[in-house]
C-alpha positions in Angstrom: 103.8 93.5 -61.6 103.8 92.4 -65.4 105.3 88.6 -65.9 106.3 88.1 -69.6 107.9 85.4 -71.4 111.3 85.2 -73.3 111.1 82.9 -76.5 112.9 81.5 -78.6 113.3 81.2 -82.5 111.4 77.8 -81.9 108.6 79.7 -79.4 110.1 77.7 -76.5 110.1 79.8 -73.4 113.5 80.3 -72.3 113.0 82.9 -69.2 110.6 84.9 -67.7 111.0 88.1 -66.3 109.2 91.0 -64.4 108.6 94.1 -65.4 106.9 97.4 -63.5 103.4 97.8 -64.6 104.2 101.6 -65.0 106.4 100.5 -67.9 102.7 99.1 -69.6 100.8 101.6 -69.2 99.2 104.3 -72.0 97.0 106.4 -71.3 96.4 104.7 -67.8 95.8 101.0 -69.6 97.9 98.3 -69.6 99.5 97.6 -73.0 101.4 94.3 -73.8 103.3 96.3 -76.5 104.6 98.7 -74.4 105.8 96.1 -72.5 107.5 94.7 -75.2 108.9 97.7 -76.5 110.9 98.2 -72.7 111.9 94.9 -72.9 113.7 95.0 -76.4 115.5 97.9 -75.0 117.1 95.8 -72.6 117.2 92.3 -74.3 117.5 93.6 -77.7 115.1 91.4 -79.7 111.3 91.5 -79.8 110.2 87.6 -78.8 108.2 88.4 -75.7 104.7 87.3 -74.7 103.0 88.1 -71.5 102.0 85.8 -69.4 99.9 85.7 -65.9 99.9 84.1 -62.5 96.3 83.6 -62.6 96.2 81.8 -66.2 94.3 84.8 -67.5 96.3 85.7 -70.2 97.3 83.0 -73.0 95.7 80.0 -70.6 98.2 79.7 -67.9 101.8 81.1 -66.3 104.4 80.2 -69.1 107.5 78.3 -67.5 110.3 78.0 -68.6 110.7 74.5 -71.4 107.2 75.2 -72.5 106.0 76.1 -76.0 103.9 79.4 -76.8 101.4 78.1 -79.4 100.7 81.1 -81.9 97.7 80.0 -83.3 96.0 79.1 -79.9 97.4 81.7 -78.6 98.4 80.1 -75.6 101.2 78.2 -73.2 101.5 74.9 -73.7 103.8 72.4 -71.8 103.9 69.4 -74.6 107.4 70.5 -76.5 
């Protein structure tokens, strides 16, 4: 399963949610953009990031309160 993070207009992360891998995939990769694209469907807006478990994607599991630093590229928990 996929974990991505909600944001908001301040990059604060207000939820996180799972989504089916299946829902990722092209051409039998993973795509973070695909990911987003189901998710706007649902939530109507684009302000996801994915996030992972194992801190492998964007430095650690985004929770909710913490700030997704665009220029690192990363979670951060100082808001």
């Amino acid at each position: 399963m996929a974990h991505f993070a909600e944001l908001d207009e301040n990059n604060i992360v207000t939820k996180v949610v799972v989504v089916n891998n299946d829902e990722l995939l092209v051409n039998g990769v993973e795509n973070e953009s695909r990911g987003i694209e189901f998710l706007e469907l649902l939530f109507h807006h684009r302000r996801w990031k994915q996030t992972s478990y194992n801190g492998n994607i964007r430095g650690r599991y985004a929770g909710i309160g913490m700030k997704y630093d665009a220029v690192a590229d990363e979670f951060v928990a100082d808001c």
